[in-house]
Backbone bond lengths (Angstrom), bond angles and torsions (degrees), N, CA, C in turn:
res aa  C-N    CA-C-N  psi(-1)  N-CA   C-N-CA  omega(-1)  CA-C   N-CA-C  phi
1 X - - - 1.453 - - 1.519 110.84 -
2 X 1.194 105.43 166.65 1.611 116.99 -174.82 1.448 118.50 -105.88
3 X 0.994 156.31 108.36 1.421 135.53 165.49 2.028 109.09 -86.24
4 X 1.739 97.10 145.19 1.068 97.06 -166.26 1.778 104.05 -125.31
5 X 1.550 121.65 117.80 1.779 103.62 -179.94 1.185 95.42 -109.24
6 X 1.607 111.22 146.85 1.265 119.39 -177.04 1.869 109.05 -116.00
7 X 1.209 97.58 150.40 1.924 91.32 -168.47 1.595 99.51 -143.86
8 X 1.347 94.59 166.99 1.681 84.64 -173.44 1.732 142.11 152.43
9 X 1.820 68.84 -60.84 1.561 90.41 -163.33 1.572 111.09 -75.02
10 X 1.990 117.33 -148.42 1.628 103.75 -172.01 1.388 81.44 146.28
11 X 1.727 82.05 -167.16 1.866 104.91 -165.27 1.873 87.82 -134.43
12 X 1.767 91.38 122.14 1.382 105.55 176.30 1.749 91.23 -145.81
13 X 1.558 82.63 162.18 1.338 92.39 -161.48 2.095 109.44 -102.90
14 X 1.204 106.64 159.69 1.559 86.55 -163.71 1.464 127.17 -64.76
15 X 1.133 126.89 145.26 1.559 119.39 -162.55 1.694 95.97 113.02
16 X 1.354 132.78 -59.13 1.241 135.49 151.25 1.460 147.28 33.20
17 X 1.294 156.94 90.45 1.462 155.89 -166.90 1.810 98.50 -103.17
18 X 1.331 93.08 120.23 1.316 94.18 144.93 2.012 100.65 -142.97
19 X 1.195 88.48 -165.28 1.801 114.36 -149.60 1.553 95.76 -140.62
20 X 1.754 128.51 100.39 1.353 113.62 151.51 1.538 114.15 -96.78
21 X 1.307 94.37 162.07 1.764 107.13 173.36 1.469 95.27 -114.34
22 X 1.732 110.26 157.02 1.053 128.37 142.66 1.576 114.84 -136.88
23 X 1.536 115.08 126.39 1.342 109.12 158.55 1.497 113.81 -109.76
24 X 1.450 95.60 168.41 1.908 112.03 -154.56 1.581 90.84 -119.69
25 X 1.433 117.39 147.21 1.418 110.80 167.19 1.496 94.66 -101.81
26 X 1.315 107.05 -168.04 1.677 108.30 -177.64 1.564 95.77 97.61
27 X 1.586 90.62 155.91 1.787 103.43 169.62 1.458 102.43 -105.63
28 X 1.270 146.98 15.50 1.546 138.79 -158.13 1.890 91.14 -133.79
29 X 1.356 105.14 32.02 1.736 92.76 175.46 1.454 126.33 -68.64
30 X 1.572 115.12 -27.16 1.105 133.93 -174.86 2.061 105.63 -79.60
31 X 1.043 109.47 0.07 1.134 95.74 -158.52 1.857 88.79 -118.34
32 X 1.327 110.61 10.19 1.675 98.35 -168.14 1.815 99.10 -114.51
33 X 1.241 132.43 -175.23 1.155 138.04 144.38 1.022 133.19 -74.80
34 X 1.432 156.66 134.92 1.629 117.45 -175.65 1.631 91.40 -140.95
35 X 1.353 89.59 157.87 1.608 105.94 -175.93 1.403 121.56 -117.53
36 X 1.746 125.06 139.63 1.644 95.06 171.33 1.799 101.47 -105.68
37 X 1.256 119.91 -164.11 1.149 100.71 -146.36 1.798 97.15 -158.69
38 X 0.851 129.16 134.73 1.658 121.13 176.47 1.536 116.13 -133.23
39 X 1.222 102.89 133.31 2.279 107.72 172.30 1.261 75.19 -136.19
40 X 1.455 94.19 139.31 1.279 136.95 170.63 1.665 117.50 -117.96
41 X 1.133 134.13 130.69 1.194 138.85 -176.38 1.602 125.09 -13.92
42 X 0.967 118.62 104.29 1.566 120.20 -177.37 1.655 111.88 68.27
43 X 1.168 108.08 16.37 1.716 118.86 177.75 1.844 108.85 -117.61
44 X 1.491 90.86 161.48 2.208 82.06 178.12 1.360 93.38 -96.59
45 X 1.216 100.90 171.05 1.445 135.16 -158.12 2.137 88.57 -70.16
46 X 1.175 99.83 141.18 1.547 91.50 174.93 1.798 106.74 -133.47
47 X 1.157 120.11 163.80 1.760 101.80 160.24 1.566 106.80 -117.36
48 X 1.483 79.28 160.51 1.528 112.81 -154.15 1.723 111.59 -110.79
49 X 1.455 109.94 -9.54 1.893 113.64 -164.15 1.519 75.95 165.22
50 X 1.931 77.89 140.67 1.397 100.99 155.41 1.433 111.76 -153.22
51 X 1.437 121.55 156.51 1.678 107.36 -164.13 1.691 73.14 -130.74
52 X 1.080 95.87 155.45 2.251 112.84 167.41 1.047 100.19 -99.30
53 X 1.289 97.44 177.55 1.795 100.34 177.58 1.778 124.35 -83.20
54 X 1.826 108.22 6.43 1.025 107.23 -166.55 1.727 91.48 -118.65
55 X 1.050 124.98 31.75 1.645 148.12 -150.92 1.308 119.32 4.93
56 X 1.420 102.47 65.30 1.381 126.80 164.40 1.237 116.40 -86.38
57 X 1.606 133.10 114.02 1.400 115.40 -153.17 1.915 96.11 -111.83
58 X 1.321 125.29 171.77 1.041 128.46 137.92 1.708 130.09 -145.26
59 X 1.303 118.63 172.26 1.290 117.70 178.76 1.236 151.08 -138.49
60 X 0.916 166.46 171.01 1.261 148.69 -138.11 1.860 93.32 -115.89
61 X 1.611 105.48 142.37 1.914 95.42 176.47 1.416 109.07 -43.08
62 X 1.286 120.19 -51.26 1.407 115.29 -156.23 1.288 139.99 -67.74
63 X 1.593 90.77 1.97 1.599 116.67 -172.42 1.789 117.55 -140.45
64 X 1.592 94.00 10.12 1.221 103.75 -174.44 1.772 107.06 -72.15
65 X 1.292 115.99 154.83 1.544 121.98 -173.32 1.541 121.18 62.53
66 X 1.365 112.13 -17.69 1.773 107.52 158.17 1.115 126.25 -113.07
67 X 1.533 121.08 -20.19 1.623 106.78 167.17 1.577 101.91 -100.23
68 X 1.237 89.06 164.28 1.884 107.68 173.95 1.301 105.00 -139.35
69 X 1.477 113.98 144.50 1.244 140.94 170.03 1.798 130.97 -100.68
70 X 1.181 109.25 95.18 1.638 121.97 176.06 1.749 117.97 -94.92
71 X 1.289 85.87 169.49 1.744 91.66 175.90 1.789 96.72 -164.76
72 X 1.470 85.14 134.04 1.775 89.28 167.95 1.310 97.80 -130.62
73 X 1.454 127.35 116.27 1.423 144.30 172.61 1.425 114.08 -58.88
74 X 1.285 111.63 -31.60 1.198 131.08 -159.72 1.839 94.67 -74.71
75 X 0.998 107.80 -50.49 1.684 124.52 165.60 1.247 116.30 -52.74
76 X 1.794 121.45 -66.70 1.172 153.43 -171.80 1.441 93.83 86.20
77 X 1.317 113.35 71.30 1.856 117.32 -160.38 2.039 80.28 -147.89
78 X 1.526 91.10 124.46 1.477 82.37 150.81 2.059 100.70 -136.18
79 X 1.029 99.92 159.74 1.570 135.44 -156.18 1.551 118.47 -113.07
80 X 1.575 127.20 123.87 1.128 134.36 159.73 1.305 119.26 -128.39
81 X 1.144 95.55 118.44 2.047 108.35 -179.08 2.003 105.01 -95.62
82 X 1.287 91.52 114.08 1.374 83.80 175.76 1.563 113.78 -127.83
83 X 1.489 96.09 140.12 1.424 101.78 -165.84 1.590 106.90 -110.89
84 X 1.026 109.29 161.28 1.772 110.76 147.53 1.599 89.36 85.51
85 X 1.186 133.74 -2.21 1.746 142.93 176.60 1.438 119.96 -8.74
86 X 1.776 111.82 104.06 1.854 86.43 171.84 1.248 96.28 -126.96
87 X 1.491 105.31 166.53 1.251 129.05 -166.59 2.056 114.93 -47.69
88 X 1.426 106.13 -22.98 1.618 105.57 150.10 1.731 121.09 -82.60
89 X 1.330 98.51 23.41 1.780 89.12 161.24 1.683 103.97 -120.25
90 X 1.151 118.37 30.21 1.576 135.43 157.42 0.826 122.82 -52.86
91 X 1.597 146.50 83.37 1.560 162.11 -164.23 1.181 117.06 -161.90
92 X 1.415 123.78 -173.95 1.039 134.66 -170.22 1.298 81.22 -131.74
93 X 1.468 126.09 133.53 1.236 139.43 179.83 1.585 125.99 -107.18
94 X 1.382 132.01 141.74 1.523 125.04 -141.25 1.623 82.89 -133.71
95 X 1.343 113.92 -177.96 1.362 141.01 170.39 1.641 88.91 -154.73
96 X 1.529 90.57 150.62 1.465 119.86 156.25 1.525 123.85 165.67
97 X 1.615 95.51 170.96 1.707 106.84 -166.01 1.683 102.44 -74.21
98 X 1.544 107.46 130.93 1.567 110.11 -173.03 1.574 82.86 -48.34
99 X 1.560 127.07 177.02 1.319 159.75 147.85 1.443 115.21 24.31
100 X 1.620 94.41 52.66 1.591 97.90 163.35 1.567 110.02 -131.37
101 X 0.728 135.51 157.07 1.623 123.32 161.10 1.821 117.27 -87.28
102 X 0.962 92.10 38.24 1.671 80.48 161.14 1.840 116.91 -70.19
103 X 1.366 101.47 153.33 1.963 107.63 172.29 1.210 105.28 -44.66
104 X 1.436 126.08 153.01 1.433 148.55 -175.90 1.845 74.24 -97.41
105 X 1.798 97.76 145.67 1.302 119.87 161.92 1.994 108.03 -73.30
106 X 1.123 103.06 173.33 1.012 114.36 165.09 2.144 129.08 -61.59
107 X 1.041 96.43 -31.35 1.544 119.04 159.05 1.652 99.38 73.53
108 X 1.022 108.27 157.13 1.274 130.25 168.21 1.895 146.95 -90.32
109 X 0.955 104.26 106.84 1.859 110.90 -158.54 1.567 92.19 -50.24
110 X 1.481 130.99 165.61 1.674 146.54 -168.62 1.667 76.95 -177.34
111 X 1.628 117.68 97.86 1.233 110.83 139.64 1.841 117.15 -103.06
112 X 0.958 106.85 131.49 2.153 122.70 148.95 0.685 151.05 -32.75
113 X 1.543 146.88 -0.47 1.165 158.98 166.03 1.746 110.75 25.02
114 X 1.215 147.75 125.19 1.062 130.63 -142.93 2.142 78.37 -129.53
């Protein structure tokens, strides 16, 4: 299994940049897909970006053209810069390996300020 901590997040106001991290333990980071991931209050968990291992990224409509999806292997850290922030990108934000069941990290708060 993998454990994943996510760091980052905060209270920005809309219009807004922030930057999450996730690092992965394990030596096989480079070799997985990884996803980040958002639940929002009384909603299920949805994803938001996903990068492959050959860093081909994609994204969900709702976040397309302001967030971006990185990965540095070299770290075993993958990265979402999100820009342009509105108060519906309010979640607690996740990382994880596409289609494994490893534990969800603890995740990281992204509140909106409207």
């Amino acid at each position: 299994q993998v454990q994943f901590v996510e760091s980052g997040g905060g209270l920005v106001q809309a219009g807004g940049s922030l930057r999450l991290s996730c690092a992965a333990s394990g030596r096989t980071f480079s070799l997985h897909h990884m996803g980040w991931y958002r639940q929002a209050p009384g909603k299920q968990r949805e994803i938001v970006a996903v990068i492959n291992t050959d860093g081909i990224t994609n994204y969900a409509d709702s976040v397309k053209g302001r967030f971006t999806i990185a990965r540095d292997n070299a770290k075993n850290t993958v990265y979402l810069q999100m820009n342009s922030l509105k108060p519906e990108d309010t979640a607690v934000y996740y990382c994880h390996r596409l289609g494994f069941a490893d534990p969800w990290g603890q995740g990281t708060q992204v509140t909106v300020s409207s």
